[in-house]
N, C-alpha and C positions, 0 to 999 in steps of 0.2 A: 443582580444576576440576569441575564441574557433569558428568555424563555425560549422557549422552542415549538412554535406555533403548530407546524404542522407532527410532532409530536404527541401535542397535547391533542389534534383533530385524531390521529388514532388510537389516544388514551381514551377520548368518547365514543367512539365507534365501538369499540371494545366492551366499554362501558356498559353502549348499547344492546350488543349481541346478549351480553352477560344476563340483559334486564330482563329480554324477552325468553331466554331459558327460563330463568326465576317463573316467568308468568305462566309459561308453558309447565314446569314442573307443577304448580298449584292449580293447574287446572286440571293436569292428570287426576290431583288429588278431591278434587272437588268437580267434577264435568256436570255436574248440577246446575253450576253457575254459569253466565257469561263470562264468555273468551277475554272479548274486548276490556270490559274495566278493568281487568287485574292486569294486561297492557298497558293501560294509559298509568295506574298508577304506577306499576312496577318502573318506567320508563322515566315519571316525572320524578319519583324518591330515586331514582339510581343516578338520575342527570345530578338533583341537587348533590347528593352525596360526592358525587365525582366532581362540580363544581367548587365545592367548598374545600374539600381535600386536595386535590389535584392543584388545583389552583393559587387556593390559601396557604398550603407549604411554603411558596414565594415570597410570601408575604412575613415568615416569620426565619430566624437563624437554624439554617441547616449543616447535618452531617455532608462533608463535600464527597464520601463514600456512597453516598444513599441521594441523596438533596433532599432527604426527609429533618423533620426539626429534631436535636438532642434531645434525650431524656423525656421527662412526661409530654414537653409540647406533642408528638407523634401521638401518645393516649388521647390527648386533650383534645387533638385535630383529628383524628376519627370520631372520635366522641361525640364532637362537636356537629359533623357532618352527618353523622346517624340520625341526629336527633334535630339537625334542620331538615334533613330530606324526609323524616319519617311526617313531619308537624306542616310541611311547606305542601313536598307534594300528597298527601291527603287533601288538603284544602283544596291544593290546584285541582285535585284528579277528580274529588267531589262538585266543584263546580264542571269542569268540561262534561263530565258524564253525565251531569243534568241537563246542560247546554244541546249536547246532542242525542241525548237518550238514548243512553246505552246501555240504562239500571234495567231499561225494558218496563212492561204495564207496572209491575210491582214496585217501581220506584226508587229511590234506595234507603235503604235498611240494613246497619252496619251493626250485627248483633257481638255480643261480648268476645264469644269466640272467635269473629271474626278480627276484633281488636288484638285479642289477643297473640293469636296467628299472623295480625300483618307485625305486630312488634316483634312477637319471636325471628321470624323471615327477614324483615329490615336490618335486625340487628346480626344475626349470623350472613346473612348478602353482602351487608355492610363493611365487616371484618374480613371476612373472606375477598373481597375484591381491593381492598386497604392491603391487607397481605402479598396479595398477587401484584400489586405493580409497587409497592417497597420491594420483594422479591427480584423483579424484574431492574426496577432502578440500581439496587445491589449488584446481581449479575453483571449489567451492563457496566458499571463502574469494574469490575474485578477485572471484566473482557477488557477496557482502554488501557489498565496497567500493565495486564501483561502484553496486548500489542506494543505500550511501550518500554516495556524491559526487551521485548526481541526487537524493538527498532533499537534502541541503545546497544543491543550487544552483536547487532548486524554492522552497525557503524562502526563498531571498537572493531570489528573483526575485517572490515573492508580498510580502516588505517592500520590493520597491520599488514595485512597486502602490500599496501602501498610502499609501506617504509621498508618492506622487506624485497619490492621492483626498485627502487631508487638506490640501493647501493651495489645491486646486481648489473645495472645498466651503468651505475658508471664505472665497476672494475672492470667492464666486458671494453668500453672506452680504453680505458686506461692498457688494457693488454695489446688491443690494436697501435696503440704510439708505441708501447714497446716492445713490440715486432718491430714497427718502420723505424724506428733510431738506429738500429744495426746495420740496416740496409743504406737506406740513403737517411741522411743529418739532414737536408736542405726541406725537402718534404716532408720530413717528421715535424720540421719548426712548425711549416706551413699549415700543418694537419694540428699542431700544439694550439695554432691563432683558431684554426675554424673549433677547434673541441672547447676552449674557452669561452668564446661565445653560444657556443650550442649548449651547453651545458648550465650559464648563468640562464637561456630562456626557458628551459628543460627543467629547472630546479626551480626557475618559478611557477612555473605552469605545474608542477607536480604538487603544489601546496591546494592547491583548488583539488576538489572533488570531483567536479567536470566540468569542460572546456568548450568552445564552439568547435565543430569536426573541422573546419578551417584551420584554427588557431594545430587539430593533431596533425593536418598536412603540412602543416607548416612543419611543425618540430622533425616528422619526415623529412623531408625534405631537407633541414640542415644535418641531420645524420647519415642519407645515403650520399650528401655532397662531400661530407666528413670520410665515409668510405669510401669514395670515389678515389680520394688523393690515394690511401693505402694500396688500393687494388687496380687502379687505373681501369686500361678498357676494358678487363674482367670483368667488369661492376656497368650494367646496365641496369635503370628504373623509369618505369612511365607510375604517376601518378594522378588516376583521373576523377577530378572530384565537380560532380554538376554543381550549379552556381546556386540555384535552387535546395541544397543541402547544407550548404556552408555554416550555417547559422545552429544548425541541429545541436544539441545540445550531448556530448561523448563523454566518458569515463576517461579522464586525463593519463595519458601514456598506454594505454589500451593498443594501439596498434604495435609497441614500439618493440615490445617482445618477439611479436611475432617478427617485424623484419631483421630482427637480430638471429632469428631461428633461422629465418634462411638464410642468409649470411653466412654465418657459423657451420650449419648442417649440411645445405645446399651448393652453396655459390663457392665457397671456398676449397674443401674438397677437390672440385671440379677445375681442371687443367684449362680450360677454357674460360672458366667463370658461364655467365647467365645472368639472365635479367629476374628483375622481382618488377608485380606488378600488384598494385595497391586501386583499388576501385572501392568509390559508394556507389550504392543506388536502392532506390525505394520498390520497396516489393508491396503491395497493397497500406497495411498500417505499420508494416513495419521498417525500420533501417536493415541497408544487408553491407557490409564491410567485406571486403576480400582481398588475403594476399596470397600472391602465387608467384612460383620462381620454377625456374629451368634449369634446378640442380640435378644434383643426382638421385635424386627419390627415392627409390625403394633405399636405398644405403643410408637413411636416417635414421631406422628404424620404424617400424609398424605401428608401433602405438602412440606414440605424440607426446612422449608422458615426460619430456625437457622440464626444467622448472621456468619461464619464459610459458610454453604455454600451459603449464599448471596452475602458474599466477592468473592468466587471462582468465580462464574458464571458474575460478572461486571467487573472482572480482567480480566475473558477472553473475555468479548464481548468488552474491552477497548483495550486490544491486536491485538483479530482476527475478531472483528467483526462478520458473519454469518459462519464464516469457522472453529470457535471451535461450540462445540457444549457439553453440559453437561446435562446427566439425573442421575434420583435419584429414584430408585422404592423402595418400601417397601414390603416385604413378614412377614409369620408368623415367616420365620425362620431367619430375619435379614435383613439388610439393603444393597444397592448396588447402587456405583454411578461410574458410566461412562465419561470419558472427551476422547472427539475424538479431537487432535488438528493437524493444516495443518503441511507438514512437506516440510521444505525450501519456 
């Protein structure tokens, strides 16, 4: 088993804080006495006990609930550490406070009761801080399960997103070829070659979770050339992607709805047609994506609430939770929707 070094330095710290209450408690009780030795001992019996326990757990077969040992070893291993720290640091604490005099003129002189009271104290300190980090090592184990029961059931819930944009996007395909077969046969073929191809790199790229923002301009890119044929000069698109971005790491088919929104809501409605305009760029730590087109705007509707961009906006709060962020505003002269997402 892997230790966890700096872990264990604030298992001793802790440790620590814990000892010098203990000293402080029995000095409330007793202010007769010196401060200092019921310090050095309380400090050297709490080190070894934490030393032995904390440590030695390691050393023997544990609950992977706890990393404490099954069954009695966990007795056996407090136990075991009361009764070295109580035997060990005495000794220690006996010698340093002769070392440096700290018994003071009278020396030291460890009368019955005082035995008696460092075992009672030892032994309830002992338990009670055994307690508190089994306790805590328990918690913490309870806390990693359930992060990963909601990581597993965020994942289940962002594949179903996905499976449920991938057959959306291609009957929305499929309806545009037959539109064009009625009209013109020759451009419908032409638009049959480009959707085949679009569609075999579209179906692959959608098996991946997330893609390089490149690899999304790309798949842009053969879908508004894919509309282009249907709509001819209606159908304008600028796609500007810094070179500097390329590599970023996106949610596979993430933009794709959206320029299907304008399309559908925007551009086609509109007797003229209009352009859609597709931009990254970096805002401090985060990525910012934007599509915007020169439809008809207010005539989409006010809320946004398409399933294109229903999907986007639960893909990403299943992703990033409160750290993406997606708007959508409508003007007279088109539509515009913003995705700010974290970056690393």
């Amino acid at each position: 088993m892997k230790i966890d070094w700096i872990g264990k330095l604030q298992h001793l710290l802790q440790t620590l804080a814990f000892c010098l209450a203990v000293a402080s408690i029995q000095y409330a009780f007793t202010p007769d006495k010196s401060y200092a030795p019921g310090v050095v001992y309380s400090i050297l019996i709490g080190t070894i006990i934490w030393a032995v326990v904390d440590l030695g757990r390691h050393l023997m077969p544990s609950a992977a609930e706890t990393g404490w040992p099954k069954g009695p070893g966990s007795v056996l291993l407090v136990t075991g550490g009361i009764v070295s720290g109580y035997f060990f640091g005495n000794k220690l604490g006996d010698a340093i406070c002769q070392a440096f005099g700290l018994f003071g003129p009278r020396g030291m002189a460890h009368t019955e009761a005082d035995l008696r009271s460092g075992i009672l104290v030892t032994v309830l300190a002992g338990i009670a801080g055994s307690y508190w980090f089994y306790s805590r090592s328990r918690s913490g184990y309870l806390e990693r399960q359930v992060g990963e029961v909601q990581r597993h059931a965020k994942e289940a819930r962002l594949k179903l997103l996905e499976t449920q944009l991938e057959p959306h996007m291609l009957f929305n395909t499929l309806a545009n070829l037959r539109a064009l077969i009625g009209v013109d046969a020759g451009r419908a073929q032409q638009m049959l070659d480009h959707m085949i191809a679009y569609l075999r790199a579209t179906l692959d790229a959608s098996r991946a979770a997330t893609h390089p923002l490149q690899a999304e301009f790309d798949r842009l890119r053969d879908y508004l050339e894919l509309m282009a044929i249907r709509m001819g000069p209606r159908l304008a698109y600028t796609l500007d992607l810094p070179p500097e971005l390329a590599d970023l790491p996106v949610p596979a088919l993430l933009l794709q709805p959206l320029v299907e929104n304008s399309i559908k809501h925007g551009l086609e409605p509109k007797v003229q047609g209009g352009r859609i305009m597709v931009r990254a760029s970096r805002d401090a730590q985060a990525l910012v994506l934007e599509v915007q087109d020169t439809g008809v705007g207010g005539a989409q509707g006010a809320e946004g609430q398409g399933f294109g961009l229903t999907q986007v906006r639960e893909r990403l709060a299943a992703l990033h939770g409160d750290r993406a962020q997606m708007q959508f505003t409508l003007s007279p002269g088109g539509a515009h929707t913003r995705i700010t997402l974290p970056i690393g």
